[in-house]
N, C-alpha and C positions, 0 to 999 in steps of 0.2 A: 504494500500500500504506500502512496505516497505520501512525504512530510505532509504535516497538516499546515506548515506557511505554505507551500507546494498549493494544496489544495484550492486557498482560498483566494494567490493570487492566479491559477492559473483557470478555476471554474469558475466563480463569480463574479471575479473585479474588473479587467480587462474589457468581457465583451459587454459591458453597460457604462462602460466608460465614455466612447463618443456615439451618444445619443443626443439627438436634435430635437430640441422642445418646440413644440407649436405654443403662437401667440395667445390663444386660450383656451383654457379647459373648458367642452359644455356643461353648463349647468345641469347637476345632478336630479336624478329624480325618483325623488326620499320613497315614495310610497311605492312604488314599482320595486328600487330595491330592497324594499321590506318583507317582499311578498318571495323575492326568489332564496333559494335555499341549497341549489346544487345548478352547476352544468356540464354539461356532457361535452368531451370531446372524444371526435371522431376522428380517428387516424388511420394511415396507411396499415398500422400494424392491427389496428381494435379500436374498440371503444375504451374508456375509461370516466368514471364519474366523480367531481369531489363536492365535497356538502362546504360550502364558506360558515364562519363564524364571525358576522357581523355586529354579534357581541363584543368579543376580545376583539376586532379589528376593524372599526367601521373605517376608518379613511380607506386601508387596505382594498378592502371588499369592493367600496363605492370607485374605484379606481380599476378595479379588475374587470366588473361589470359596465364600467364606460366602457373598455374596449371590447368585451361581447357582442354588447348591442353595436355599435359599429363596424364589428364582423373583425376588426384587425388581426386576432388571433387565425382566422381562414387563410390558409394555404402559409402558414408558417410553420417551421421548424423546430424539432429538435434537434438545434445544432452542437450542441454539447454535450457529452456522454462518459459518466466517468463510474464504471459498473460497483465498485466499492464505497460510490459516494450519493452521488445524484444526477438524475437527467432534467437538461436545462433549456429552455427555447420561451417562445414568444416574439423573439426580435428578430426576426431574418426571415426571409425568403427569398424563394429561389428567382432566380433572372438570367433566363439564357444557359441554366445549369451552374450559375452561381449565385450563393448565398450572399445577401444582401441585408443590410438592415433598414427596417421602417423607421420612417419618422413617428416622433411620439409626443404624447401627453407633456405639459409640465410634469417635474418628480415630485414625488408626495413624503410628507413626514414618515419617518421610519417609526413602524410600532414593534419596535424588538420586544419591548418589556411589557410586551400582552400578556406574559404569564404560559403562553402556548410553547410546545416544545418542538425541537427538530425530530421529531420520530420518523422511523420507516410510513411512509403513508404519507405522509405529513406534506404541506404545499407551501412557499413560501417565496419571498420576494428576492430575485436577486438586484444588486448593487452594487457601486465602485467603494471607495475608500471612504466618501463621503458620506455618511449616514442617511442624510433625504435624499437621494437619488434615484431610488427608485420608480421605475416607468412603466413598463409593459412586461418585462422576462420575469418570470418567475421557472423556476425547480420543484420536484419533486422525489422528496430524501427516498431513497432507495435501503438505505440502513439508519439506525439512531445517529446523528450528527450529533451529540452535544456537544461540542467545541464552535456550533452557530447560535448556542441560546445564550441570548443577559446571563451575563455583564461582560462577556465574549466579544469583543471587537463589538459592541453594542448591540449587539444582537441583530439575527435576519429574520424580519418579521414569516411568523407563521400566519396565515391568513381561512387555511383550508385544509382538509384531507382527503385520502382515494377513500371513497366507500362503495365503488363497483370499477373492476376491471385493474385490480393490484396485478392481473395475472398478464396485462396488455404493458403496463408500465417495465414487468418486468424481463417481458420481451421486449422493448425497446432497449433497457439495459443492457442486453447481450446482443446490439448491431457491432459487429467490428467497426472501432476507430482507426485514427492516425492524423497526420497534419493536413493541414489546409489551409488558402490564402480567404480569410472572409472580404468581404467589403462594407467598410464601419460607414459611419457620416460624422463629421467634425460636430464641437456642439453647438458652435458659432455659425457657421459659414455653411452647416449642410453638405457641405464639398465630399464625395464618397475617396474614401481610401483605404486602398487596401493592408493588410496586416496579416501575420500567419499567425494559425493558433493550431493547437493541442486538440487531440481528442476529438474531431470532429465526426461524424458518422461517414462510414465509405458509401453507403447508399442513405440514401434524401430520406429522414425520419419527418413523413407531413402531418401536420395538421392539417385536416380538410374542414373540417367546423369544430362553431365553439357555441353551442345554444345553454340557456338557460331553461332549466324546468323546474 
Protein backbone atom coordinates (compact mmCIF):
# COMPACT_ATOMS: atom_id res chain seq x y z
CA UNK A 1 0.00 0.00 0.00
CA UNK A 2 1.17 3.20 -0.51
CA UNK A 3 2.53 6.07 2.19
CA UNK A 4 -0.50 7.76 3.34
CA UNK A 5 1.35 11.43 2.36
CA UNK A 6 1.47 9.35 -1.19
CA UNK A 7 -2.15 8.88 -0.95
CA UNK A 8 -3.44 12.09 -0.35
CA UNK A 9 -1.27 14.17 -2.52
CA UNK A 10 -1.41 11.99 -5.31
CA UNK A 11 -5.63 10.83 -5.15
CA UNK A 12 -7.34 13.91 -3.81
CA UNK A 13 -5.23 17.14 -4.16
CA UNK A 14 -3.83 17.59 -7.59
CA UNK A 15 -6.84 16.73 -9.71
CA UNK A 16 -9.38 19.52 -7.87
CA UNK A 17 -6.73 21.76 -7.94
CA UNK A 18 -7.27 23.69 -11.35
CA UNK A 19 -10.95 23.97 -11.39
CA UNK A 20 -12.79 26.80 -12.82
CA UNK A 21 -15.50 28.45 -10.96
CA UNK A 22 -18.50 29.99 -12.62
CA UNK A 23 -19.74 33.52 -11.84
CA UNK A 24 -22.79 32.18 -9.90
CA UNK A 25 -24.12 29.46 -8.03
CA UNK A 26 -28.14 28.82 -8.93
CA UNK A 27 -30.11 29.51 -6.25
CA UNK A 28 -30.93 26.58 -4.28
CA UNK A 29 -34.19 24.91 -3.94
CA UNK A 30 -34.72 24.11 -0.19
CA UNK A 31 -37.98 22.16 -0.53
CA UNK A 32 -37.18 19.86 -3.58
CA UNK A 33 -33.80 19.15 -1.74
CA UNK A 34 -35.78 18.07 1.21
CA UNK A 35 -37.64 15.65 -0.30
CA UNK A 36 -34.60 13.68 -2.02
CA UNK A 37 -32.82 11.09 -0.01
CA UNK A 38 -30.74 8.84 -2.55
CA UNK A 39 -29.42 8.98 -6.21
CA UNK A 40 -28.71 6.57 -8.55
CA UNK A 41 -25.84 6.33 -10.79
CA UNK A 42 -25.68 4.40 -13.66
CA UNK A 43 -22.54 3.22 -15.04
CA UNK A 44 -20.75 1.49 -17.63
CA UNK A 45 -19.88 -1.11 -15.05
CA UNK A 46 -23.61 -1.19 -12.98
CA UNK A 47 -25.69 0.72 -11.15
CA UNK A 48 -24.98 1.91 -7.60
CA UNK A 49 -27.03 3.99 -5.13
CA UNK A 50 -26.07 6.24 -2.09
CA UNK A 51 -28.60 7.69 0.51
CA UNK A 52 -27.16 11.62 1.34
CA UNK A 53 -27.39 12.91 4.84
CA UNK A 54 -28.51 16.24 4.77
CA UNK A 55 -28.57 16.23 8.33
CA UNK A 56 -24.71 16.16 9.04
CA UNK A 57 -24.03 17.95 5.61
CA UNK A 58 -26.40 20.31 4.25
CA UNK A 59 -24.13 22.68 2.34
CA UNK A 60 -22.45 19.23 1.18
CA UNK A 61 -25.64 17.71 -0.13
CA UNK A 62 -27.24 21.17 -1.45
CA UNK A 63 -24.03 21.34 -3.76
CA UNK A 64 -24.09 17.65 -4.96
CA UNK A 65 -27.64 17.89 -5.92
CA UNK A 66 -27.18 21.39 -7.89
CA UNK A 67 -25.14 19.31 -10.12
CA UNK A 68 -27.68 16.31 -10.51
CA UNK A 69 -30.23 18.30 -11.51
CA UNK A 70 -28.16 19.84 -14.08
CA UNK A 71 -27.04 16.59 -15.37
CA UNK A 72 -23.09 17.58 -14.93
CA UNK A 73 -22.24 14.31 -13.37
CA UNK A 74 -23.61 12.48 -17.10
CA UNK A 75 -21.02 11.16 -19.17
CA UNK A 76 -18.20 11.78 -16.55
CA UNK A 77 -15.64 9.66 -15.19
CA UNK A 78 -14.06 7.78 -12.89
CA UNK A 79 -10.84 8.94 -13.50
CA UNK A 80 -9.15 7.85 -10.46
CA UNK A 81 -8.75 4.50 -9.06
CA UNK A 82 -6.63 3.48 -6.28
CA UNK A 83 -8.02 -0.40 -5.23
CA UNK A 84 -6.80 -0.05 -1.56
CA UNK A 85 -8.18 3.36 -1.00
CA UNK A 86 -10.87 4.97 -3.07
CA UNK A 87 -12.42 5.59 -6.49
CA UNK A 88 -12.60 9.20 -7.47
CA UNK A 89 -14.55 11.03 -10.41
CA UNK A 90 -17.07 13.73 -11.06
CA UNK A 91 -14.70 16.06 -12.98
CA UNK A 92 -13.70 14.90 -16.25
CA UNK A 93 -14.96 13.66 -19.39
CA UNK A 94 -14.18 12.30 -22.13
CA UNK A 95 -13.33 14.48 -25.42
CA UNK A 96 -12.00 12.81 -28.53
CA UNK A 97 -10.89 9.99 -26.15
CA UNK A 98 -9.41 12.31 -23.76
CA UNK A 99 -10.25 13.18 -20.24
CA UNK A 100 -11.11 16.59 -19.74
CA UNK A 101 -12.32 18.57 -16.93
CA UNK A 102 -15.68 20.56 -16.52
CA UNK A 103 -16.19 23.70 -15.49
CA UNK A 104 -17.80 24.16 -12.03
CA UNK A 105 -19.70 25.51 -9.31
CA UNK A 106 -18.20 28.16 -6.95
CA UNK A 107 -16.24 25.61 -3.86
CA UNK A 108 -18.36 25.36 -0.97
CA UNK A 109 -17.36 25.37 2.89
CA UNK A 110 -15.73 22.20 3.92
CA UNK A 111 -17.97 20.17 6.59
CA UNK A 112 -15.12 17.68 7.78
CA UNK A 113 -16.30 17.87 11.39
CA UNK A 114 -19.98 16.60 10.46
CA UNK A 115 -19.03 13.84 12.94
CA UNK A 116 -19.55 11.25 9.66
CA UNK A 117 -16.72 8.98 9.20
CA UNK A 118 -14.50 7.77 6.09
CA UNK A 119 -15.86 4.16 6.18
CA UNK A 120 -15.82 1.59 3.27
CA UNK A 121 -19.24 2.79 1.70
CA UNK A 122 -18.91 5.84 2.73
CA UNK A 123 -19.09 9.03 -0.10
CA UNK A 124 -17.27 12.15 0.33
CA UNK A 125 -15.89 15.28 -1.02
CA UNK A 126 -12.64 15.55 -2.76
CA UNK A 127 -10.24 18.79 -2.51
CA UNK A 128 -6.99 20.44 -2.87
CA UNK A 129 -4.93 21.69 0.18
CA UNK A 130 -7.37 24.38 0.77
CA UNK A 131 -10.08 23.27 2.82
CA UNK A 132 -13.24 25.11 0.97
CA UNK A 133 -12.44 23.95 -2.28
CA UNK A 134 -14.49 21.64 -2.84
CA UNK A 135 -16.65 21.44 -6.27
CA UNK A 136 -18.00 18.68 -8.12
CA UNK A 137 -15.50 15.38 -7.59
CA UNK A 138 -16.30 13.58 -4.89
CA UNK A 139 -14.91 9.57 -3.94
CA UNK A 140 -16.02 6.62 -2.63
CA UNK A 141 -13.95 4.88 0.33
CA UNK A 142 -13.58 1.48 -0.92
CA UNK A 143 -11.85 0.50 2.74
CA UNK A 144 -12.18 2.47 6.30
CA UNK A 145 -9.92 5.69 5.51
CA UNK A 146 -9.48 7.20 8.90
CA UNK A 147 -6.51 9.02 8.22
CA UNK A 148 -9.47 11.46 6.10
CA UNK A 149 -11.62 12.14 9.22
CA UNK A 150 -11.20 15.50 11.96
CA UNK A 151 -8.82 16.64 12.88
CA UNK A 152 -6.96 14.82 9.86
CA UNK A 153 -5.68 17.40 7.50
CA UNK A 154 -9.39 18.93 8.46
CA UNK A 155 -11.19 16.41 7.44
CA UNK A 156 -12.86 15.23 3.81
CA UNK A 157 -16.37 15.92 4.29
CA UNK A 158 -18.52 12.77 4.38
CA UNK A 159 -21.77 13.64 2.77
CA UNK A 160 -23.32 10.01 1.79
CA UNK A 161 -23.12 6.37 1.41
CA UNK A 162 -23.40 3.18 -1.18
CA UNK A 163 -26.65 1.44 0.05
CA UNK A 164 -27.36 -0.50 -3.32
CA UNK A 165 -24.70 -1.68 -5.74
CA UNK A 166 -21.32 -1.84 -3.04
CA UNK A 167 -20.84 -4.98 -5.48
CA UNK A 168 -20.80 -2.30 -8.85
CA UNK A 169 -18.22 0.03 -6.86
CA UNK A 170 -16.31 -2.79 -6.36
CA UNK A 171 -15.89 -3.73 -9.73
CA UNK A 172 -14.85 -0.53 -10.62
CA UNK A 173 -12.00 -0.82 -8.17
CA UNK A 174 -10.44 -3.74 -9.90
CA UNK A 175 -10.29 -1.72 -13.61
CA UNK A 176 -6.44 -1.86 -14.23
CA UNK A 177 -4.78 1.44 -13.88
CA UNK A 178 -1.49 3.37 -14.97
CA UNK A 179 -0.41 6.84 -16.13
CA UNK A 180 -2.14 9.21 -18.10
CA UNK A 181 -1.93 12.97 -19.55
CA UNK A 182 -5.40 14.54 -18.19
CA UNK A 183 -6.44 17.85 -19.23
CA UNK A 184 -7.16 20.31 -16.14
CA UNK A 185 -8.53 24.11 -16.72
CA UNK A 186 -6.51 26.91 -14.98
CA UNK A 187 -8.67 28.42 -12.09
CA UNK A 188 -8.37 31.82 -13.47
CA UNK A 189 -8.02 31.90 -17.00
CA UNK A 190 -10.07 28.48 -17.92
CA UNK A 191 -7.07 27.85 -20.21
CA UNK A 192 -7.02 23.77 -20.51
CA UNK A 193 -3.71 22.02 -19.64
CA UNK A 194 -2.54 19.23 -19.79
CA UNK A 195 -0.61 17.23 -16.74
CA UNK A 196 0.12 13.49 -16.20
CA UNK A 197 -1.28 11.69 -13.39
CA UNK A 198 -1.28 8.25 -11.54
CA UNK A 199 -3.77 5.69 -11.41
CA UNK A 200 -5.91 6.49 -14.19
CA UNK A 201 -8.21 3.75 -15.55
CA UNK A 202 -6.90 1.94 -18.82
CA UNK A 203 -10.45 1.74 -20.01
CA UNK A 204 -13.16 4.96 -19.61
CA UNK A 205 -14.97 4.03 -16.14
CA UNK A 206 -18.42 6.36 -17.33
CA UNK A 207 -20.93 7.72 -15.60
CA UNK A 208 -23.84 7.66 -17.81
CA UNK A 209 -26.45 9.26 -15.38
CA UNK A 210 -26.98 10.62 -12.09
CA UNK A 211 -30.80 10.86 -11.05
CA UNK A 212 -32.38 11.60 -7.97
CA UNK A 213 -35.18 9.26 -6.39
Amino acid sequence: MKPFATLLTLALLPLTAFSQTADEKPAPDAKADAKVQKVRFKTNKGDFVIELNAEKAPITVENFLGYVKKKHFDGTTFHRIIPSFMIQGGGFALEDGKLVEKTTDKPIKNEGQNGLKNLRGTVAMARTNDLNSATCQFFVNVVDNAMLDYPNNGGYAVFGKVVEGMDVVDKIKAVPTGNATLTMRHPVSGEKINAPSQDVPNEPVVIESAKAE
